[in-house]
C-alpha positions as CSV (number, residue, x, y, z in Angstrom):
1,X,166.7,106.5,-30.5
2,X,166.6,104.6,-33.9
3,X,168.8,107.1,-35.5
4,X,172.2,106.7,-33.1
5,X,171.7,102.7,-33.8
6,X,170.6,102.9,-37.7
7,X,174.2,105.4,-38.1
8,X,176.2,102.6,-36.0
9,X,175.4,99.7,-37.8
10,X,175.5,101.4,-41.2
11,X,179.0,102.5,-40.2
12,X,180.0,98.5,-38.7
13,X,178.9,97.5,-42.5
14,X,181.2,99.9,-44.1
15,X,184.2,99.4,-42.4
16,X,183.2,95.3,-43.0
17,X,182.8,96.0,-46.6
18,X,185.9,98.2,-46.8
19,X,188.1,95.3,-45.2
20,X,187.3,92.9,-47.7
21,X,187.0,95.1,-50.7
22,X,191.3,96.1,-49.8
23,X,191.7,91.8,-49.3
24,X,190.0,90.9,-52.4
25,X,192.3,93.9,-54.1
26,X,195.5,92.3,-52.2
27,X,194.8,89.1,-53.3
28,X,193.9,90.0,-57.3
29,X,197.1,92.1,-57.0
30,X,198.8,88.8,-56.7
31,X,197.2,86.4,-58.6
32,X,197.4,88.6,-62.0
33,X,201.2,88.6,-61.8
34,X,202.7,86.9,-64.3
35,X,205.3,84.0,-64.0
36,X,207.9,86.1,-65.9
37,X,207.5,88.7,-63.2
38,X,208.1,86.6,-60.1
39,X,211.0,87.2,-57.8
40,X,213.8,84.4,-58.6
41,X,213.3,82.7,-55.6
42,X,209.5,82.3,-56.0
43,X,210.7,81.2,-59.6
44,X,212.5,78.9,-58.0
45,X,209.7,77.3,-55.7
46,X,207.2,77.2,-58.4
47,X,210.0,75.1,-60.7
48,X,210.5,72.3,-57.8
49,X,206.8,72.2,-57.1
50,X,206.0,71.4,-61.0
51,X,209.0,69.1,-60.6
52,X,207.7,67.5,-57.9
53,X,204.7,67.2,-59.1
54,X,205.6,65.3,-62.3
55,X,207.8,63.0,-60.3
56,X,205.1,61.9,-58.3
57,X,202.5,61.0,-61.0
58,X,205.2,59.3,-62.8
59,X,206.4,57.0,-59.4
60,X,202.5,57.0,-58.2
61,X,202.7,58.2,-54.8
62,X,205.7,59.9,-52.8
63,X,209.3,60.6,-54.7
64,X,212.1,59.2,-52.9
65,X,210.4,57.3,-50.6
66,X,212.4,54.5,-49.4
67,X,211.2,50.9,-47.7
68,X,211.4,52.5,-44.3
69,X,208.6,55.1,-45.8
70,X,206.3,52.3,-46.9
71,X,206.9,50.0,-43.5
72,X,205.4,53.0,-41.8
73,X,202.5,53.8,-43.9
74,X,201.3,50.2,-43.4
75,X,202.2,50.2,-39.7
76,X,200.3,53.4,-39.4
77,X,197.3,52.0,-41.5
78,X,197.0,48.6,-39.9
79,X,196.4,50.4,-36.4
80,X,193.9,52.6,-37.9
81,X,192.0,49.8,-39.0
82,X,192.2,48.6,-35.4
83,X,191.2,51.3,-33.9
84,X,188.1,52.8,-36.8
85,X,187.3,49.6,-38.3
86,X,186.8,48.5,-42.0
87,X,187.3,50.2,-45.1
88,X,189.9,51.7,-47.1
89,X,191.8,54.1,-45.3
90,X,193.6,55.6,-47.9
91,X,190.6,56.8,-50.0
92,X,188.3,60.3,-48.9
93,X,185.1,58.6,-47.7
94,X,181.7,59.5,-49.6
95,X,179.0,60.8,-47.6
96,X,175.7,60.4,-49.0
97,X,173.0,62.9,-47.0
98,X,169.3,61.6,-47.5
């Protein structure tokens, strides 16, 4: 009676284990690629994305944003205020557990 349910869950464990262990591979597989390696259209992505990213540290918020953008984001933040209260809304809030 024990036997049929110790050979069921050890077999429900290795097929778990064996499912992660060919994601983990998958995902190794990928990240140890290097840039030189990458398709030219992933080359291409990657590029923008640094590009981007530069842009935006060097503007300090979103690239290209126009007035319309910014009339929106305050719109959108004063009702949030309505509706949640005080605070700033633009910041992660800290949670302090005690």
């Amino acid at each position: 009676m024990i036997l049929p349910q110790i050979l069921r869950l050890s077999s429900l464990f290795f097929s778990d284990v064996s499912i992660h262990l060919r994601r983990n591979i998958g995902f190794s597989a990928i990240m140890f690629n290097k840039v030189k390696e990458l398709d030219p259209v992933q080359k291409l992505f990657l590029d923008k994305i640094r590009e981007y990213n530069t842009k935006s540290k060097q503007a300090g918020g979103p690239v290209d944003a126009g007035p319309d953008f910014q009339k929106d984001l305050n719109e959108s933040l004063a009702r949030l205020q309505r509706a949640y209260g005080e605070g700033d809304l633009t910041k992660f809030p800290e949670f302090k557990f005690e």
